[in-house]
N, C-alpha and C positions, 0 to 999 in steps of 0.2 A: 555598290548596291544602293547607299544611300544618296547617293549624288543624282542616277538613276530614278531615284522616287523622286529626290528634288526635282526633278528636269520637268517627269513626267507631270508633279504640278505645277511647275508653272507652265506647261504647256496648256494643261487642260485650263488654270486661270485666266490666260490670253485667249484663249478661243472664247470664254465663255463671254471676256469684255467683247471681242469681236463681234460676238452675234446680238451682246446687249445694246450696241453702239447701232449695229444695223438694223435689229428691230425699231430703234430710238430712229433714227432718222427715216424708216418707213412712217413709222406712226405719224410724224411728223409732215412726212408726204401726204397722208392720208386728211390731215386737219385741213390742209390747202381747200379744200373743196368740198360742198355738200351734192353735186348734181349725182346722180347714183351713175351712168354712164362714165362719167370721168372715175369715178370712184373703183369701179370696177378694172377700169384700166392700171391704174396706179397699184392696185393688190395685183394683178396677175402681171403689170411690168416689174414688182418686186419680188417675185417668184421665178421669174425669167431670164432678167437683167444679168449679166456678167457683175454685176458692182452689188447687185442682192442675193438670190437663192442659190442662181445656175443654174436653174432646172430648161433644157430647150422648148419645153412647151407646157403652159399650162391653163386651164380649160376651168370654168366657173358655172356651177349651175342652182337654183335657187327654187325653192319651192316656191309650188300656187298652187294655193288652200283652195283656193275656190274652184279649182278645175283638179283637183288631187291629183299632181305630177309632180314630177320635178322636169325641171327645164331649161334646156342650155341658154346662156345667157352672152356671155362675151369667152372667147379662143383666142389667145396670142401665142405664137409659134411660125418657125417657118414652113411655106408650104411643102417646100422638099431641100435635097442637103445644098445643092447648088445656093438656092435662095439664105442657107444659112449661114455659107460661108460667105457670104455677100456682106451679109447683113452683120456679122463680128466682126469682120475684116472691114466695114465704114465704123461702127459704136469704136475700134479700137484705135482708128486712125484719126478719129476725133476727138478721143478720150471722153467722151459722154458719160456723165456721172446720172444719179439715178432721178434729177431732177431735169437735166438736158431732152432726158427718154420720153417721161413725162408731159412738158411743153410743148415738146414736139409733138406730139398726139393733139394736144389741146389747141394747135395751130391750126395743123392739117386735117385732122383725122383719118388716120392712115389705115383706119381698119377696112375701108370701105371696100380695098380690093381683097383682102385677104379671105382665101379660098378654104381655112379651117373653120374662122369666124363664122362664113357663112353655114356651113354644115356643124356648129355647133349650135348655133339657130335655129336648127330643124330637129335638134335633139327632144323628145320630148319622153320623159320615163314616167310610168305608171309608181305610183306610192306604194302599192303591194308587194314586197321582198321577193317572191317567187317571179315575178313579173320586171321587174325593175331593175335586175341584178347587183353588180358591187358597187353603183354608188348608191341606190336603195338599201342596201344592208349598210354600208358608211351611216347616213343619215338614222336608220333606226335604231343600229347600235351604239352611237352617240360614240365611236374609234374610228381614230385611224386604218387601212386596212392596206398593205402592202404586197403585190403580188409580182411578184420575182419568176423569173425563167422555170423555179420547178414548180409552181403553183397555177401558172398559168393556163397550161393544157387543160387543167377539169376548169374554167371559165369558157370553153371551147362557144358556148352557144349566147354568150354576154353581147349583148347590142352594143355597146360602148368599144369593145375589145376588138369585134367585127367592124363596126366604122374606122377605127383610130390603127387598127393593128398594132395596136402598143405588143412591147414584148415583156417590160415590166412599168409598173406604176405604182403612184402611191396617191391614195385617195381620203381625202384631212374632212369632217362636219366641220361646219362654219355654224360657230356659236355665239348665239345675243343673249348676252348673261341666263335665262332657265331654260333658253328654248334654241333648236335647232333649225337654221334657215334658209342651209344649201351645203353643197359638197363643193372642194373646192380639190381638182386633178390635176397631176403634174407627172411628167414623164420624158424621158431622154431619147428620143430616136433616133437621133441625128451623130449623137458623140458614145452613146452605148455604154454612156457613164454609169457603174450600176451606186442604189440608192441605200444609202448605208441609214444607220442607225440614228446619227448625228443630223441626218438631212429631214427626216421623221419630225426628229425632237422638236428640231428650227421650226419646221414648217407648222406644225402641232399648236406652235406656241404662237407664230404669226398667225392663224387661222380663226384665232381666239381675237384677237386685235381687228382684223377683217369683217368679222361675223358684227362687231359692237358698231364700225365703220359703216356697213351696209346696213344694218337698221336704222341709223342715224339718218341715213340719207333717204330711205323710204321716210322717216316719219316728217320729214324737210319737204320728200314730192309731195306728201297726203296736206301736210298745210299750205304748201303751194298751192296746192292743182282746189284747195279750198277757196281760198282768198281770190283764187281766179273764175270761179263761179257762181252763177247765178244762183241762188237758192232754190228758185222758186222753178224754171226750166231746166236748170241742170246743165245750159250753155255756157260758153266762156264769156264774160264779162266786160262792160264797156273799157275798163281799163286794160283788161289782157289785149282785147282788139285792136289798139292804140299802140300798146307795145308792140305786140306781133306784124301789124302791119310795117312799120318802120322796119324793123328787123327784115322782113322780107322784100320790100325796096329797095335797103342797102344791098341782098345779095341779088334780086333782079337786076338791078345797077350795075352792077359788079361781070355779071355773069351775061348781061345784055339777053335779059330775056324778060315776057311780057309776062301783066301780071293785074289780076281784075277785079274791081270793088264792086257787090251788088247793096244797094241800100233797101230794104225791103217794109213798107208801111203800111199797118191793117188798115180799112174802108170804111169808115163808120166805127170804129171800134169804142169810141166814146158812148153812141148810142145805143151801143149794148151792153154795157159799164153801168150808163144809169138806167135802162128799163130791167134787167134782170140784176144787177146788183155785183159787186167786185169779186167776188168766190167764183162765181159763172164766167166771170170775164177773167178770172185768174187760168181756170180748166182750159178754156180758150186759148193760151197763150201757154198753156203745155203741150197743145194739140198742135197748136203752128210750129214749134219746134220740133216738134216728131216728123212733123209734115218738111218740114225744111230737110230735117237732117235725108229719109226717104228720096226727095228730090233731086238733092246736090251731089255731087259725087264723092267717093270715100275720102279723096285726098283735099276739096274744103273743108274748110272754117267755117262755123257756124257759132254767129255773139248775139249776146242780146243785146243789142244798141242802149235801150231806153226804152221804158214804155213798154209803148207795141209796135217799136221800130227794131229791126236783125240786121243784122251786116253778115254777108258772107266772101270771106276771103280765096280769090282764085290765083294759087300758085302756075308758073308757066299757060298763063289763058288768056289768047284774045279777046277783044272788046267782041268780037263778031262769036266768039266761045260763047263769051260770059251771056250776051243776049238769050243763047238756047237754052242755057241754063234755067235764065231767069223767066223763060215764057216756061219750062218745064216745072217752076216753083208755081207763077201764075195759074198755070191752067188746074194744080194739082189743090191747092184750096181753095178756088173755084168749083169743082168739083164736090169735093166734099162736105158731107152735112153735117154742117156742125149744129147741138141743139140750139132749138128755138132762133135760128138765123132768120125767123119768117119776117122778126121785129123791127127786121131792116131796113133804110127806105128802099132797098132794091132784092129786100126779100135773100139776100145771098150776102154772104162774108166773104169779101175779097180782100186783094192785095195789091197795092204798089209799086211798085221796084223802077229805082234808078240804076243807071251802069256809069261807070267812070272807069277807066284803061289805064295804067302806065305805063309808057309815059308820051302815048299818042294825046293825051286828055289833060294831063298835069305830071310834074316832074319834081312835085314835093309833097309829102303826106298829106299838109294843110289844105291843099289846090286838089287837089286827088277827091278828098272829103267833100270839098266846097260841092266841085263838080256833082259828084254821086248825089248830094244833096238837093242839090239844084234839078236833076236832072227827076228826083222821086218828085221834089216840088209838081214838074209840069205836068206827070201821068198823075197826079189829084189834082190840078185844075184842069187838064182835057177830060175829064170825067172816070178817071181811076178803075182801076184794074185791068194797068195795063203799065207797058216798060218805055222807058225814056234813058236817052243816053248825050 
């Protein structure tokens, strides 16, 4: 009898180092990075992973305050059992540990095809607990909530239960030290592993680790996405444009596809600077950003150059693209009245725009720039408000 209690603690002593050792090395994962996207990967690849939770699929979703929901964010799992036994049977032939799973994502981004991901993308739950069902009551009641094969029938009419057809789940709040800031779902489809007490506890306590993770890295986006904007228009910023445009040369380069710079210069804009004064001419150059963003399509960039010069970045877009664009920016604050534009010598606030292509035009940032440069130069000395390429 007493040998038996021996056993039985050190059994439960070695488990407990087991899961302290693999919380440690999640956490550990988790430091690797502040982008909130990779972040998210690495908590739900450590919930899934054969070398972390073992759970076959688990699903993350995160409140917004501003639109009161909750909202699915990133799904890792397989699509169905063929695709899972694919997918153990490579993790075990390569022996990938829980940092190989990781890299791998950050190489590829393998989620792109994944057909849960996307429907977990569409997820969106109302915050109201009669409406939102058990990840809504997760979140408000600040528990775990675990729903097993005899609990699951009165869930009959659960939006999450009807997409996913789980048969049991367990569903953990993700907590940032006083405040709750998503649910985070995990469930076995595939292997019909049922969800013990022990797998609760684990996940309970990583969920707590996650929650600190995932605010970290929103308050990393909100200083980013700060430092990258303009104060005063609320555009991205001469330095982000610099950045980003590189960035997306290397992968036009890469991927042998075109890709379009518009340089865009107010008409006078000095002369209405100094007759109504920099506050007027501040409003003005809120207005042209509005106007720009309205003009361009959802998938450009829109920066503030300098001044009251814009740059707008065109992903996959010919130079013969990017022109319709830019007469669509032209003719649209042309157009519009802006006040007291009477002061003008041509009585109207116009606009500029050069076009430069890659890499029909230049096949390096610097050359890229010149060009576009060059090209706003000649539409203000052939008499402006108008496009040059």
């Amino acid at each position: 009898m007493e040998n038996d209690t021996l056993n039985h603690t050190h059994e439960e002593l070695q488990r407990a180092r087991n899961e302290l050792a693999l919380l440690y090395e999640i956490s550990n994962a988790m430091h690797t990075t502040l982008k909130p996207e990779e972040i998210l990967y690495i908590i739900l690849t450590a919930v899934t992973a054969h070398v972390g939770l073992g759970f076959n699929r688990a699903i993350l979703f995160l409140v917004n305050e501003k639109e009161g929901i909750l909202e699915g964010k990133m799904g890792i799992g397989p699509d169905s059992g063929e695709e899972a036994n694919r997918i153990w049977t490579h993790v075990e032939q390569e022996k990938m540990n829980l940092e190989d799973l990781i890299n791998n994502y950050k190489v590829s981004g393998q989620l792109s095809g994944s057909q849960l991901n996307r429907i977990v993308k569409s997820i969106r739950l109302p915050l109201a607990q009669e409406k939102g069902g058990i990840l809504t009551m997760t979140l408000l009641d600040g528990m775990p909530l675990h729903i097993n094969h005899q609990t699951i029938a009165a869930q009959k009419q659960d939006t999450l239960i009807n997409i996913l057809k789980s048969e049991e789940f367990i569903s953990v709040p993700l907590k940032a030290k006083d405040k709750i800031i998503g649910v985070l779902f995990a469930d076995n489809p595939y292997t019909h592993k049922p969800i013990t007490s022990d797998d609760i506890r684990v996940l309970t306590m990583f969920a707590n680790q996650a929650g600190l993770a995932i605010e970290n890295s929103q308050l990393y986006e909100k200083t980013l996405l700060k430092s990258h904007t303009d104060s005063l228009t609320g555009l991205w910023n001469h330095g982000y444009f610099q950045y980003r445009l590189q960035e997306e040369m290397n992968i036009a380069k890469e991927a042998k596809q075109p890709l379009s710079v518009i340089m865009a210069d107010l008409d006078n804009f000095k002369t209405y600077n100094d007759t109504l004064g920099h506050r007027e001419g501040d409003q003005i150059l809120v207005q042209i950003a509005k106007l720009l963003a309205l003009s361009a399509r959802k998938q450009d960039s829109i920066y503030r150059y300098g001044g009251e010069e814009f740059a707008i970045l065109l992903l996959q877009t010919t130079k013969a693209e990017a022109y319709i664009i830019a007469e669509r920016i032209r003719l649209t604050v042309e157009k519009y009245n802006f006040p007291q534009d009477q002061t003008l010598p041509d009585k109207k606030l116009t606009v500029s725009l050069g076009v430069a292509a890659f890499a029909s035009d230049a096949a390096t940032k610097e050359l890229l720039l010149e060009h576009a440069d060059k090209a706003l130069y000649t539409a203000k000395h052939q008499g402006k408000n108008r496009i040059c390429g």
